[in-house]
PyMOL commands that place a pseudoatom at each C-alpha (Angstrom):
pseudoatom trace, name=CA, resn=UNK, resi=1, chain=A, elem=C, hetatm=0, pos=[32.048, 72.669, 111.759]
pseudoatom trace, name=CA, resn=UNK, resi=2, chain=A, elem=C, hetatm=0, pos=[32.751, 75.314, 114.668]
pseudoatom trace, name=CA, resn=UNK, resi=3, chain=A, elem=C, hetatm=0, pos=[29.745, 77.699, 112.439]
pseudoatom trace, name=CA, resn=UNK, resi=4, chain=A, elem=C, hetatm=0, pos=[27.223, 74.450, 113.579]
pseudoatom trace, name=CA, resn=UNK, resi=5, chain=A, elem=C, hetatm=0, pos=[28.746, 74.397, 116.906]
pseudoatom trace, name=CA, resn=UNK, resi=6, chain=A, elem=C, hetatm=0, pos=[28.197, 78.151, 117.438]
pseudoatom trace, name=CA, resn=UNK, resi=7, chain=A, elem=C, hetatm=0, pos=[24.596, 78.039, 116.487]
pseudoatom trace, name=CA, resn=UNK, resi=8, chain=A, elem=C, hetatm=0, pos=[23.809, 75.169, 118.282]
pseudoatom trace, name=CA, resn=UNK, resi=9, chain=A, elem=C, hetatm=0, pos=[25.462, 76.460, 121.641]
pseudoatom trace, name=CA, resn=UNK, resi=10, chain=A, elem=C, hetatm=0, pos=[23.724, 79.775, 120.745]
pseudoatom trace, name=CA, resn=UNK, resi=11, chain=A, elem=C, hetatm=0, pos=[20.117, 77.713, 121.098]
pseudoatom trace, name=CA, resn=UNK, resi=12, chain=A, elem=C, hetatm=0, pos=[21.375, 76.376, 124.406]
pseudoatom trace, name=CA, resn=UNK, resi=13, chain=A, elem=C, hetatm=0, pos=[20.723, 79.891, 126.008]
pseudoatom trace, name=CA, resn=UNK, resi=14, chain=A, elem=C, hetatm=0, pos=[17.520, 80.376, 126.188]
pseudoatom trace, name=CA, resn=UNK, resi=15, chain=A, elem=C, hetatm=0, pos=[16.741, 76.862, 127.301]
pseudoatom trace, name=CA, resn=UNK, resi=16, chain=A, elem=C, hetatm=0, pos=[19.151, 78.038, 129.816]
pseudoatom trace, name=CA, resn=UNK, resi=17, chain=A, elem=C, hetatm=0, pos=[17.087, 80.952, 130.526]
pseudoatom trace, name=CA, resn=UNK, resi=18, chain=A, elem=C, hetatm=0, pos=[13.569, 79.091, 130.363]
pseudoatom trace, name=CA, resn=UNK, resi=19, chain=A, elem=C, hetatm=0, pos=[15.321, 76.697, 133.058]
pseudoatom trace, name=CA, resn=UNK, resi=20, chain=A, elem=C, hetatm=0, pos=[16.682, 79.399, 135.271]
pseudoatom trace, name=CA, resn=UNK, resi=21, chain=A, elem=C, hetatm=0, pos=[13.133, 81.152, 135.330]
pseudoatom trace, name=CA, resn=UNK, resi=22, chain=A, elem=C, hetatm=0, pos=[11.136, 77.926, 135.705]
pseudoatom trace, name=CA, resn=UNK, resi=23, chain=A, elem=C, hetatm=0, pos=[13.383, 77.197, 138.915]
pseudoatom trace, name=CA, resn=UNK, resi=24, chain=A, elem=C, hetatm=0, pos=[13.131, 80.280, 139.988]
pseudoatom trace, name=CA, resn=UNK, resi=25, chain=A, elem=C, hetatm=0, pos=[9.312, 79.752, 140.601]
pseudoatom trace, name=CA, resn=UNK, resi=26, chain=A, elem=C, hetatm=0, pos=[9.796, 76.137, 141.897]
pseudoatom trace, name=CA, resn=UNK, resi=27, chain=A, elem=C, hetatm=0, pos=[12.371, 77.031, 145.063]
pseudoatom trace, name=CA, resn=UNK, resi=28, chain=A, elem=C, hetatm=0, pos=[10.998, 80.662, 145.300]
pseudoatom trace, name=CA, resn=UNK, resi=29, chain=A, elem=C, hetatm=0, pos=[14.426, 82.322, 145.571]
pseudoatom trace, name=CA, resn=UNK, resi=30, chain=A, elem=C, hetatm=0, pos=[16.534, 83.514, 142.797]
pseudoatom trace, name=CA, resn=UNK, resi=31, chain=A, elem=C, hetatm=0, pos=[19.671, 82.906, 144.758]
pseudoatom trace, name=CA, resn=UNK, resi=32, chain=A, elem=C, hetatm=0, pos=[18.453, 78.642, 145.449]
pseudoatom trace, name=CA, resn=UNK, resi=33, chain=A, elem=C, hetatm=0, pos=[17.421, 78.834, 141.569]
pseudoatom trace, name=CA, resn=UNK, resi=34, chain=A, elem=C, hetatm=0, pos=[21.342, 80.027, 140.416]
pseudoatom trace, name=CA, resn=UNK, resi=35, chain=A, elem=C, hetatm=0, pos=[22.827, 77.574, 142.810]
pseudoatom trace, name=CA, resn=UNK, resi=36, chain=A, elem=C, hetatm=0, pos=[21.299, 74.459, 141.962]
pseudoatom trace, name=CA, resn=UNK, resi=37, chain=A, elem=C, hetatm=0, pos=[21.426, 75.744, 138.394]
pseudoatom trace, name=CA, resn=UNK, resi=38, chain=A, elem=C, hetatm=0, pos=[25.390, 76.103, 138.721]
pseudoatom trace, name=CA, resn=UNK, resi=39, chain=A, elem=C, hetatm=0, pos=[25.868, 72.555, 140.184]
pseudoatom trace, name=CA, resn=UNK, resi=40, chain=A, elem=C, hetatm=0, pos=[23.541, 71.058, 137.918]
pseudoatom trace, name=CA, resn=UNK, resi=41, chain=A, elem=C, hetatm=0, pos=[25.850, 72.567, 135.137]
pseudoatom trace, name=CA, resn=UNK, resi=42, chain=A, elem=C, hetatm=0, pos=[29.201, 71.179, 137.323]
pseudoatom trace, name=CA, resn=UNK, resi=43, chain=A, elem=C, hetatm=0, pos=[28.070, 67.850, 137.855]
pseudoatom trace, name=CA, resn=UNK, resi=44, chain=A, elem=C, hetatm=0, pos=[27.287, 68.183, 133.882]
pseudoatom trace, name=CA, resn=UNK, resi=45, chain=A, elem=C, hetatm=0, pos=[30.880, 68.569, 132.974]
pseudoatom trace, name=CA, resn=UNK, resi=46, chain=A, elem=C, hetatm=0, pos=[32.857, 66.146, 135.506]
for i in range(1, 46): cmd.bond("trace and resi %d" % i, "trace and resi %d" % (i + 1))
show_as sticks, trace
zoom trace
């Protein structure tokens, strides 16, 4: 169980990477592109 868990959070970061660099090219700031990415990511989890 946590070995399937492991690998499947380890394929969530580079979709988290691809997303990060994809927004980075839509706002045209890396600092824009980190915060929306961080309250995407907090409005995930509440």
């Amino acid at each position: 169980m946590y070995l399937l868990l492991g690998l499947f959070v380890g394929s969530l970061l580079p979709i988290q990477t691809a997303f990060n660099s994809k927004m980075r090219g839509i706002v045209q700031s890396p600092f824009l592109a980190s915060l929306f990415s961080f309250a995407i990511g907090t409005l995930f989890f509440l």
